[in-house]
Steps between C-alpha positions, in 0.01 A plus 500: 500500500312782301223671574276364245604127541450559853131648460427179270640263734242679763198466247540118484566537876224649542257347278570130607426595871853584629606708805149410678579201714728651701300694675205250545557521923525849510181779511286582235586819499845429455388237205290731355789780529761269300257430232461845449863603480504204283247765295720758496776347353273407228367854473652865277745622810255783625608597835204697614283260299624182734535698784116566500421143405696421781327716724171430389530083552657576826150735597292196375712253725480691812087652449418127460740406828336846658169311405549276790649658749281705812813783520649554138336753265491465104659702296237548186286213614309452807305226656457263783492143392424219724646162479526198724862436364636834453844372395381286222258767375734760517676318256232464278438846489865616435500270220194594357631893556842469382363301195287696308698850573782342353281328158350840467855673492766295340312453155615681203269717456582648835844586369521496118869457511519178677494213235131271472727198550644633838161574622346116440832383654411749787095429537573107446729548862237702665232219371744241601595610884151493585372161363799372724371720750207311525244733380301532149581834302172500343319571827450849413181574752500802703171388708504362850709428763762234329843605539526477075234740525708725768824478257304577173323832710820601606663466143191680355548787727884508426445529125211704499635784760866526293373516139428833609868600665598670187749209351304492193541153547220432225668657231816335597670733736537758242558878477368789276647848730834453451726570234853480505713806424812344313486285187601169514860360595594342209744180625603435162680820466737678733422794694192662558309813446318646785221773498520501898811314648316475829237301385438135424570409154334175356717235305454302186601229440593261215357257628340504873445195776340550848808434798251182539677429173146532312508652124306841501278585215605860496856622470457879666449522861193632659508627838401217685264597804515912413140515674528349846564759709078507445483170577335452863784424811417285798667748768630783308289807555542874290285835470371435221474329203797521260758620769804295531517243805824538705667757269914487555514865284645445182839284389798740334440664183773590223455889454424544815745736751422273793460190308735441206822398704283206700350436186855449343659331756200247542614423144858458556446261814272251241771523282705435804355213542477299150911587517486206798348232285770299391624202714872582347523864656260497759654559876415205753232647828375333758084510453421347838274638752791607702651740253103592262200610659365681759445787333292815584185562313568587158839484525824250409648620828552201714784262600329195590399300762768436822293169577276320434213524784371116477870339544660815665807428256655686247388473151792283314651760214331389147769582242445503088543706219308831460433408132350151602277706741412801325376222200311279751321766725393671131345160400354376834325833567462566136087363502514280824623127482363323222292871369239525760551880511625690816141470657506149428898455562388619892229240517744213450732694768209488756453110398883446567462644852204333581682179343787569775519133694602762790213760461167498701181701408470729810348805452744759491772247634310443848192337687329141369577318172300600247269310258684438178177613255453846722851521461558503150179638425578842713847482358395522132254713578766747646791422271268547191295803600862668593630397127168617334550830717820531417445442112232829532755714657761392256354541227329861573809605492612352201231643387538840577877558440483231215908460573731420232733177534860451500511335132314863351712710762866402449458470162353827474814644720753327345360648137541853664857460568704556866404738724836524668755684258349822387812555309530119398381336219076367473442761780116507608407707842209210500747191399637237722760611707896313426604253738818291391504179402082550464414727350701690231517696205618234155834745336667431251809363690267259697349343223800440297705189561574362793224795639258409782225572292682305210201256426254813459689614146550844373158581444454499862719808594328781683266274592462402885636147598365332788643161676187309529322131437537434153178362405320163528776236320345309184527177724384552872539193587896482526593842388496882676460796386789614704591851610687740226502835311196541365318810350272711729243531228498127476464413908283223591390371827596144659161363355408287167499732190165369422368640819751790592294705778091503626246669328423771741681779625802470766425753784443330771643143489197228536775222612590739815101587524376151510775388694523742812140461532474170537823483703287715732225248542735205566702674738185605658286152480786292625617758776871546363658630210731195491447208270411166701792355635729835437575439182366435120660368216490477125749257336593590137688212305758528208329561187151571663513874324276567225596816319888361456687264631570477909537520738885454516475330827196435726321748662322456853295847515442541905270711631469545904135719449227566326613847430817394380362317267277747406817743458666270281210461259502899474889477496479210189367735266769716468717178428231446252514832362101557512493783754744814619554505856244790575217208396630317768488631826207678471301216387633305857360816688159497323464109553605519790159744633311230296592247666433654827157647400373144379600403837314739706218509328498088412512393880147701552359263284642190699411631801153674430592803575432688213118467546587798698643738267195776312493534195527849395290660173537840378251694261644698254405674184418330152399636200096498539474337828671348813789230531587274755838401622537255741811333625619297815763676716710323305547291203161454290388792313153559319294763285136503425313723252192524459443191720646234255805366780782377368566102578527454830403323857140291507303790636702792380252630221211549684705631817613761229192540343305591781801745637460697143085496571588658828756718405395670243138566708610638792945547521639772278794463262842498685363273852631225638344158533792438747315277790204510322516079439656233696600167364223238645643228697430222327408378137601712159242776530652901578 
């Protein structure tokens, strides 16, 4: 089925009430979750975009659960309700909460790119799931003690604190600092030209569509999310504003003496890997946990799994071919099942698990049953503020080393020539190196008849030949594009040729990001890094493939843990062609430290803990007068100037107003406000 005809058949889906009822007996946090993920299949495919939007219905969720409960601390919002049926009112509240963050955020003017039509479809769910719910969305009061009003306070303080978290979620997520270096990619035409070979290079297009299958209005990329490295983390913490958050050093750079060889071989291993695309050719491997997996951080080191710890058997070997698998882990991973997005792609993970007929919500694996609402309230609230964390570290870095991706790279290498012959022909010191029967150099001989390179023609000698996926096939639905000679300068990744590669720069890989951080916060919440029952599978059928046809034969992807299937979603996009492996692993490494972060700091919350930590504010210099910074030991961050606070807690303003009175009477430029204020115990004042 195509991508398109697939998004339709989810718009009338959608519209007529579908994928709703079945989960009517489940929480409404978990209802309210679907219906969003529901939204962001509807929505442009912004990672950092969703993964906010996913973070921020998951705060409202769990400040209006927090609402009601003696122990628990809110996150932006903070009060104590009271209620003589606290499970039925809790309810109310999340509804009310999760309802109008998500009508304020999915509507087009929010994101310009997402179509009007998408948006109604969107809005008519949200307006839909909550008259079946019970309750009337046009109970908007924020006055008194009703649990509507306790949803619609919560929701208020939501949207009001993060329109000032630097998203520029206004003016629809948009981006005037940065500028990209290299002129556009023109697909049209082979080859490339390259002022800076290291650095992203946009593509245009003849014609452009979303991987939602949506038609763009714009045929040039744009860097999608170039500014969110300023955009305000839940755990992450820096020095100061505009440093980078969990900086790996940079990724290998052509031209450089210590980087060009990594920088070439990362090349040759993509190209390595479009050469194993074609069911005919492809080798047969076993991808079962016993022989994939287990792997050290950041690496594709391990050998699988001996056993597996709920049965205490052996994992039975899972044999296919490589081609089938390298095509379906490309498309399953490619924008999560169904194009939720990775952040979103996790959330239906953690609904799978909880979904387990053998899993039971204990905290951390052990002690009493937990209530299904906290449950899946704490778990979005962790999974989400991991993904949202992990989309800010991500994309700093993009930011910063703005890394150019394997369609701009090879062809750029392959245009210079080899790099392995100085005294052959097409020699280049910055070229890709020779490797037979992958990468070679066209001659005369070779492209004459009965040559290997026979099908490239005359024209192409002294050019460099590459065995690689041909292309996306005129009919997808029962042809491939197969694996063949093909010229470098014409490469294209295992992806649609009206989408080709992400609008935003490759170093570090958001798949491994997202995914190692929220691998972190399952393994963590559920007290082992094994899926429920040892095991989790994906069954792909003949003919379920989308960019051509396949698979072959079907495909049962297994994984035994969460981190193996994070792993795998890095590992798919070098079958896919949309990242070199040094994207990879050090995206799995940063998500991983977001995942724990969101943990450590997340559980203070639960527990009330983090009434304890001080605040810290330090006085420095401004042009004509004193500023303010305050953060939290970790995670939020603030500035004042001139005592206008930006957005933040009930309370905060005049807290800070009344520290910059004091300050600048009687404390000299440089001191510390360290200790100086405590959070109060109760309430939303500072």
């Amino acid at each position: 089925m195509s991508c398109r005809l697939f998004s339709t058949i989810v718009l009338i889906w959608l519209f007529l009430g579908g994928g709703l009822s079945s989960v009517r007996a489940q929480s409404v946090a978990r209802q309210w979750n679907e219906v969003l993920l529901e939204a962001v299949r509807l929505s442009f495919p912004d990672p950092p975009v969703h993964a906010r939007n996913l973070f921020h219905v998951s705060v409202a969720m769990y400040d209006a659960w927090a609402a009601y409960d003696p122990v628990a601390v809110g996150y932006l919002h903070r009060e104590e309700a009271v209620s003589a049926d606290v499970q039925a009112d809790r309810n109310e509240a999340i509804s009310y909460a999760a309802f109008r963050v998500l009508a304020h955020r999915y509507t087009t003017v929010r994101h310009p790119n997402t179509s009007s039509i998408h948006a109604r479809l969107a809005e008519g769910a949200f307006d839909r799931l909550i008259r079946e719910l019970g309750y009337d969305p046009l109970v908007t009061t924020v006055a008194g003690n009703s649990p509507a009003a306790v949803g619609n306070r919560v929701a208020a303080t939501v949207i009001s604190w993060t329109s000032g978290d630097h998203s520029n979620e206004a003016w629809g997520y948009t981006d005037a600092t940065y500028a990209e270096v290299n002129q556009p990619l023109d697909l049209a035409s082979p080859g490339t030209i390259m002022a800076d070979p290291n650095r992203w290079q946009p593509l245009e297009f003849v014609r452009a569509f979303s991987q939602t299958g949506q038609p763009l209005d714009f045929t040039i990329q744009e860097f999608v999310g170039s500014h969110w490295r300023e955009v305000w983390p839940f755990a992450l913490s820096r020095e100061s504003v505009g440093d980078i958050y969990l900086d790996p050093g940079p990724p290998p750079r052509l031209g450089d003496s210590k980087g060009s060889q990594a920088y070439q071989d990362g090349n040759v291993e993509v190209i390595r890997y479009s050469s194993l695309l074609d069911p005919a050719t492809a080798p047969v491997i076993d991808i079962s946990p016993s022989a994939r997996g287990n792997n050290t951080l950041g690496m594709n080191d391990g050998s699988g799994h001996e056993v597996n710890p709920v049965s205490g058997t052996p994992y039975a070997p899972n044999l296919v071919n490589e081609a089938d698998f390298g095509r379906v882990v490309a498309e399953y991973w490619a924008d999560g099942p169904e194009s939720e997005t990775p952040p979103g792609h996790w959330n239906v993970i953690a609904n799978w698990v909880v979904d387990h007929p053998s899993f039971e919500r204990r905290w951390r694996g052990t002690g009493p049953l937990v209530d299904e609402l906290e449950w899946d309230v704490k778990m979005y609230f962790l999974v989400n503020a991991a993904v949202h964390d992990a989309a800010v570290a991500c994309w700093s870095c993009k930011r910063k080393y703005d890394y150019v991706r394997p369609i701009s790279s090879i062809r750029y290498l392959c245009q210079l020539g080899q790099s392995s012959d100085p005294a052959g022909p097409s020699y280049h010191p910055d070229g890709l190196p020779l490797v037979p029967d992958l990468i070679e150099v066209v001659t005369a001989e070779s492209a004459g008849l009965g040559g290997k390179h026979a099908n490239l023609g005359a024209r192409a000698i002294g050019k460099i030949a590459l065995r690689a996926w041909q292309g996306e096939p005129l009919f997808p639905e029962f042809q491939i594009g197969g694996v063949g000679w093909i010229l470098g300068e014409n490469w294209f990744p295992y992806q649609r040729s009206t989408f080709v590669t992400p609008a935003f720069a490759g170093y570090v890989s958001g798949h491994s990001t997202f995914s190692r951080a929220a691998a972190e916060i399952l393994t963590a919440l559920t007290g082992s890094e094994f899926f429920p029952g040892g095991l989790r599978e994906h069954a792909v059928a003949v003919g379920d493939l989308e960019f051509e046809a396949g698979p072959s034969e079907p495909v049962v992807l297994q994984w035994a843990t969460y981190y193996d299937a994070a792993d795998q979603a890095g590992l798919s996009r070098l079958y896919g062609g949309i990242h070199v492996p040094a994207d990879d692993g050090p995206g799995r490494v940063i998500g991983a430290a977001c995942g724990l972060g969101v943990w450590d700091l997340a559980t203070r919350y639960f527990d009330g803990s983090i009434l304890g930590e001080v605040p810290q504010v330090q006085i420095i210099s401004t042009q004509g007068g004193v500023r303010l910074e305050w953060r939290q030991r970790r995670g939020l961050f603030y500035r004042v100037e001139g005592g206008d606070p930006e957005r933040g807690f009930t309370g905060m303003g005049n807290m800070m107003r009344a520290a910059e009175e004091r300050a600048s009477r009687d404390l000299p430029i440089g001191s510390s406000l360290q200790g100086f204020f405590r959070v109060r115990q109760s309430g939303n004042e500072w």
